[in-house]
N, C-alpha and C positions, 0 to 999 in steps of 0.2 A: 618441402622445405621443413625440418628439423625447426627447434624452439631455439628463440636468440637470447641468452643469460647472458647477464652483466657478469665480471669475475667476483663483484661484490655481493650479488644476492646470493643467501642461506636457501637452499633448495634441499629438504630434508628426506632420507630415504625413503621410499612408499610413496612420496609425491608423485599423481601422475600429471603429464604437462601435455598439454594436447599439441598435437601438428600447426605448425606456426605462430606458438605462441610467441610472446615477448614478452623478456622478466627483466625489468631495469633496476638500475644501482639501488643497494639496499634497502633489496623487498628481502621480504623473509615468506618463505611456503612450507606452510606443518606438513608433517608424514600421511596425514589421513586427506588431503585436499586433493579434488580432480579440477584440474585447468582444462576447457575446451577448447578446441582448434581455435585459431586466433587471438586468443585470449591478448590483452596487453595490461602489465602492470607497469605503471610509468615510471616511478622511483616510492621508496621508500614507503610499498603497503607493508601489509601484514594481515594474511590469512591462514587461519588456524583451525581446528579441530574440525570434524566430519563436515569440509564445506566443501559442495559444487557448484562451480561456474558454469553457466555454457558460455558456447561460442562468442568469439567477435567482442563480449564483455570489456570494455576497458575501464582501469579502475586506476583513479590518481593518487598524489601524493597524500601521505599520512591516514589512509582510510585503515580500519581495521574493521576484518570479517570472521566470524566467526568467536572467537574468545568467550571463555563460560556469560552463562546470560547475568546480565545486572538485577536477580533476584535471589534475596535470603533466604530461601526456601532451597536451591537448589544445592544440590550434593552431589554434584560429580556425574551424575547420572550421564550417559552416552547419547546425543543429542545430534540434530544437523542441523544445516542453514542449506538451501539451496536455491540459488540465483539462476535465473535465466539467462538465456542469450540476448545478444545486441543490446546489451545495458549501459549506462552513464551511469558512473558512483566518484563523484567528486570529491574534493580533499576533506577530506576529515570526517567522512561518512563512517559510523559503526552501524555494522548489522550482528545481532546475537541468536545464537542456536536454542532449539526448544529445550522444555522443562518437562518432567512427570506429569506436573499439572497442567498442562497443557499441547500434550500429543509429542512430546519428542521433539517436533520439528519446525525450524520456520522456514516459509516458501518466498520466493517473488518471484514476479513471472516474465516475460521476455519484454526490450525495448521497451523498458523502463529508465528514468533519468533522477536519481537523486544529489541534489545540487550541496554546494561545499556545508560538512556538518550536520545532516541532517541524520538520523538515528530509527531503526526498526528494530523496538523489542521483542525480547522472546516470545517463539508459537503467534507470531502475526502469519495473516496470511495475505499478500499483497497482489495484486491482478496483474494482467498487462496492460503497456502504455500508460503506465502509473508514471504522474508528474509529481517530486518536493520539491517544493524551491527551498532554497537558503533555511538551516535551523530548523528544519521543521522537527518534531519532536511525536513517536509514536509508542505509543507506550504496551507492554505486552498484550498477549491475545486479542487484539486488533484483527479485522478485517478490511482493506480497503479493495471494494473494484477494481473490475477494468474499466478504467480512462480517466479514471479519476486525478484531482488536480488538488493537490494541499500547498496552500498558499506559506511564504513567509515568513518564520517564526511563531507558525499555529501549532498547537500544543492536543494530542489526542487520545483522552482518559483509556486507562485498559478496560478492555473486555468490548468497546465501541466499534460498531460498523459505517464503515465512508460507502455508499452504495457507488454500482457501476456510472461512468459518467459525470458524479458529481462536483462540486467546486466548495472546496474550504478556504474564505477568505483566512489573506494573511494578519495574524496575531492572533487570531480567534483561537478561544479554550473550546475547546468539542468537548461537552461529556455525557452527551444522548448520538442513537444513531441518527444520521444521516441518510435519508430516503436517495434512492436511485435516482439522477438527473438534477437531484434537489443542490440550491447553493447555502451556505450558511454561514454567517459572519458574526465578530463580535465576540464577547466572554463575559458570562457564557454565552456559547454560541447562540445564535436563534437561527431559524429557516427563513432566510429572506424572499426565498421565490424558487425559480428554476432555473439552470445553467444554462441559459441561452445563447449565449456565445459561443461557452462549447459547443453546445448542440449545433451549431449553424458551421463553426467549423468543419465537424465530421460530417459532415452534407445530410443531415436529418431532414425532410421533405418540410415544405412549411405546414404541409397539412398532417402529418406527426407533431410539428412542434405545437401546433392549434390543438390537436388531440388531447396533448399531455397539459398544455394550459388550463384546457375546460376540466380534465381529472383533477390537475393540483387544486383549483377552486372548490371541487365538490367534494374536496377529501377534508379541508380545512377550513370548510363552514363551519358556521357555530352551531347548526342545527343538529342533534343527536349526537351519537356519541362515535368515536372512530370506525368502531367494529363496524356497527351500522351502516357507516358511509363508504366504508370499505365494497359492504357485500353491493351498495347499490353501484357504486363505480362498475364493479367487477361486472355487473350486469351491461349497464349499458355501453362498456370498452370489452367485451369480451373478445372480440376479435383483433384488440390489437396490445402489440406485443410486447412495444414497452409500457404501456400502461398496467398489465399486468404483471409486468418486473416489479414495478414500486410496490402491487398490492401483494405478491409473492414476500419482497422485503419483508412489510408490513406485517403481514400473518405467521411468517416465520420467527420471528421477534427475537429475541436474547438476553442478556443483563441489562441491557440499560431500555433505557426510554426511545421513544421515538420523537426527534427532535423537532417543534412545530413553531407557528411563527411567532413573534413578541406577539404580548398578549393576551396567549391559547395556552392553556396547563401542557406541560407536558405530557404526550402519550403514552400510557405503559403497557 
């Protein structure tokens, strides 16, 4: 089956359009965009410059993808955005292509849902089974996991990592990372515990989730300093394997802090 265009969408030359896609009334698709098979735009997107879609994608009213990134630094440079398959990108969702200063490119990754308005700045780099709700607000060179849940109207400083799994409650300003599994609420944010609800949804054993409980206590004691508690977790969770995702985070580290609970200074 051939792609169904409306007579009113702008489909510009070089546009490739995958096998069964659907382009409804007044979408507009730049000359450098690849649509993958199924693709649905419903009415009136608009995707622009080096962006790919994959498959099954459908993407509503008034979103706009791709368009130079929303930073004053940027000069034209040649840049991509590229979306995975089986994604929700609801009304009014913008996504922006990378910068110089920050790799050329922004990524998300398959079966992902960003709910009406919500925004991925430039050179983010987003997982799969990535949830926004409403408003969420991501600010460039971001990383968020996979499965990770950003609640709301929460707002998330650039250069910040959402680890795999986690949950950002809604309103919450994030401007430290967020530990893998970890939840964090509030502005600014703090680390209130561990996403457990997640976790019990995706069918995590109860004896992983008892696992990761006894590591998040012994990582955010008061006794010694992070590193320290770090290496001693690592010791006695060496064999399992989300527990040494968080300390993998952990020791990897980046611009910002590691975000810990009210209370506790933040980690750097």
């Amino acid at each position: 089956m051939s792609a169904l265009i409306h007579p009113s969408a702008v489909i510009e030359d070089g546009a490739q359009i995958g096998e069964g896609a659907k382009i409804g009334p007044f979408c507009h698709v730049g000359p450098q965009v690849v649509l993958g098979e199924g693709c649905e735009l419903i009415s009136h997107v608009v995707v622009a410059g080096m962006t790919t879609i994959g498959p099954r994608t459908r993407i509503y009213p008034f979103a706009s993808l791709g368009h130079p990134p929303q930073d004053l630094k940027y000069r034209g440079e040649a840049s991509t955005l590229s979306i995975g398959s089986d994604c929700m990108i609801r009304e009014g969702v913008t996504m922006n292509p990378g910068t110089a200063g920050g790799g050329l490119t922004t990524t998300v990754g398959n079966s992902c849902a960003f709910l009406a308005n919500s925004h991925v700045g430039h050179d983010c780099h987003v997982g799969d089974s990535v949830v926004f709700s409403n408003n969420v607000m991501l600010a460039g060179h971001c990383t968020v996991g996979n499965y990770a849940i950003i609640g709301g109207g929460a707002a998330v400083i650039q250069f910040a990592r959402v680890g795999a799994h986690a949950f950002v409650g809604g309103l919450s300003g994030l401007e430290n990372d967020c530990i893998p599994y970890g939840m964090v609420l509030g502005n600014r944010a703090y680390l209130s515990g561990l996403n457990i609800i997640g976790l019990q949804r995706r069918g995590f054993s109860r004896e992983d989730i008892h696992a990761l409980r006894r590591a998040y206590r012994l990582l955010f004691a008061p006794e010694g300093t992070l590193m320290e508690r770090v290496e001693d977790v690592a010791a006695e969770f060496d064999a399992h394997k989300g527990v040494q995702e968080i300390l993998d985070f952990i020791r990897e580290g980046g611009k910002r802090s590691i975000c810990t609970p009210r209370g506790t200074p933040a980690a750097g």
